[in-house]
C-alpha positions in Angstrom: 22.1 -3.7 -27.9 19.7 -6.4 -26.6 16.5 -5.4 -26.5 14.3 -8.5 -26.1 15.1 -12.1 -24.1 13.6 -14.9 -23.2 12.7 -15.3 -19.4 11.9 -18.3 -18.6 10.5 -19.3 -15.1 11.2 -22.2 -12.7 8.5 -23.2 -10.4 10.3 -24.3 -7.4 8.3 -26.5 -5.4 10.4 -28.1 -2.1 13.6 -27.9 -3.8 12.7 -28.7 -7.4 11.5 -27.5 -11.1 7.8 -28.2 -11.2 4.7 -28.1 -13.4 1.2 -28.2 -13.0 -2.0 -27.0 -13.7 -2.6 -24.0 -11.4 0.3 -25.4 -8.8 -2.2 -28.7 -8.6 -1.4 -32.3 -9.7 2.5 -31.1 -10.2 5.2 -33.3 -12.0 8.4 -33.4 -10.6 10.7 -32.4 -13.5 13.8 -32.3 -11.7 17.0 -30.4 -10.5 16.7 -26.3 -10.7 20.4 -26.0 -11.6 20.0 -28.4 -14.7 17.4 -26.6 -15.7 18.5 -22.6 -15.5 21.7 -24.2 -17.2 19.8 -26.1 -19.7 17.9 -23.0 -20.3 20.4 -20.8 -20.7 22.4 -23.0 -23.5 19.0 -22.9 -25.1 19.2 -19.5 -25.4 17.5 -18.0 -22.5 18.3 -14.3 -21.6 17.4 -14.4 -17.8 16.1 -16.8 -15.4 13.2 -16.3 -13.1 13.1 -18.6 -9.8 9.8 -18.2 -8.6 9.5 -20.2 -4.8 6.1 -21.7 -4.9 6.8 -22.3 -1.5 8.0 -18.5 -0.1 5.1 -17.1 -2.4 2.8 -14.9 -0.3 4.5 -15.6 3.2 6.3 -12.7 3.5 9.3 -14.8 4.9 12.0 -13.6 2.7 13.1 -15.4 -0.9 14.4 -18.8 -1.2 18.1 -18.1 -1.0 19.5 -21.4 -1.3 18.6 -22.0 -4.4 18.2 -18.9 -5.9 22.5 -18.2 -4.7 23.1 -22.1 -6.7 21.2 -20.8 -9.7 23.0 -17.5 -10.0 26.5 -19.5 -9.6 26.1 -21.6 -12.2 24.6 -19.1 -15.2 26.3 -16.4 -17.0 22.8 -14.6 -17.1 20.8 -12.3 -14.7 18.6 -14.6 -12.1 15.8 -13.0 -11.1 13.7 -14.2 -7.5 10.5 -14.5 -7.2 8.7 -15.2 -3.9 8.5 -14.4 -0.8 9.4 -10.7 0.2 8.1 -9.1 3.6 10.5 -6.7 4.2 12.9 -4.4 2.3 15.5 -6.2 4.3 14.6 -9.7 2.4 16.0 -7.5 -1.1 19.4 -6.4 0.5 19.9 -10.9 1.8 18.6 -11.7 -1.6 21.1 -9.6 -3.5 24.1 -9.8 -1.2 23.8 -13.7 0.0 21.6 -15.4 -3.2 23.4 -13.2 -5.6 20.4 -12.4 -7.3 20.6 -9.7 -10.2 16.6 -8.2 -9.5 13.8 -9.4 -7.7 9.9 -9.4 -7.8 8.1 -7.2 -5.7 4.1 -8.1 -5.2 2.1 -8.2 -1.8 4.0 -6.1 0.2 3.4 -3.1 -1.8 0.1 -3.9 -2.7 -1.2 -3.8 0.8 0.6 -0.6 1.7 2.8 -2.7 4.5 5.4 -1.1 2.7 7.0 1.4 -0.5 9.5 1.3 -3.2 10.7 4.2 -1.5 11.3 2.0 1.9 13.3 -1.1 -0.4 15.1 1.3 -2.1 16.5 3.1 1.3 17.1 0.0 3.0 19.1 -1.1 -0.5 21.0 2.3 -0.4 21.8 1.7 3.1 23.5 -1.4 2.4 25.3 -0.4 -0.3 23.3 -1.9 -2.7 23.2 -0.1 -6.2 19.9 0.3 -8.3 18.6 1.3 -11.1 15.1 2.8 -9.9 15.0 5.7 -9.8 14.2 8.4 -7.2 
């Protein structure tokens, strides 16, 4: 049984892998496909896409990308970024294919409870492992 991985994270800035320095003076460092794949033959037990750009809007995870990502690896993807609703966890799963995804703000402020993402999951049909 596995009990440790690697999880690497892509900072997705406008459609590409990024670093910086505290999201300032950011290098472009390319495609985020190459680079989940790339990680993965490297060893890498999940991937995280974190949206720099969906971070703290509340408008729902970057699909797009996130769905490409998840297509391409043979490991569990992981989004990061964006989630308003319980509502944006049912699209990420079902239409970005997305194996978990990170819950911050919405919680935090009380807008919303685990309780409310894991009814709207169960209501779509969505399986989880949280439990009750």
């Amino acid at each position: 049984m596995i009990t440790k991985r690697i999880i690497p994270c892509l900072d997705v800035i406008r459609g590409r892998v990024t670093k910086g320095v505290k999201f300032k003076n950011n290098v472009d460092l390319g495609d985020p496909v190459e680079w989940a794949k790339r990680a993965v033959d490297l060893g890498a037990g999940e991937i995280v896409v974190n949206s720099v750009d969906a971070d703290g809007t509340r408008g729902g995870f970057e699909l797009e990308i996130t769905r490409l990502i998840a297509d391409a690896v043979s490991v569990p993807v992981v989004a990061s970024g964006g989630a308003g609703n319980p509502e944006h966890f049912v699209t990420v799963f079902n239409d970005a294919h997305a194996d978990a995804a990170i819950v911050a703000g919405m919680i935090h402020t009380g807008d919303y409870t685990i309780a409310d993402i894991k009814s709207a999951m169960r209501s779509a049909g969505i399986p989880t492992r949280m439990s009750w």
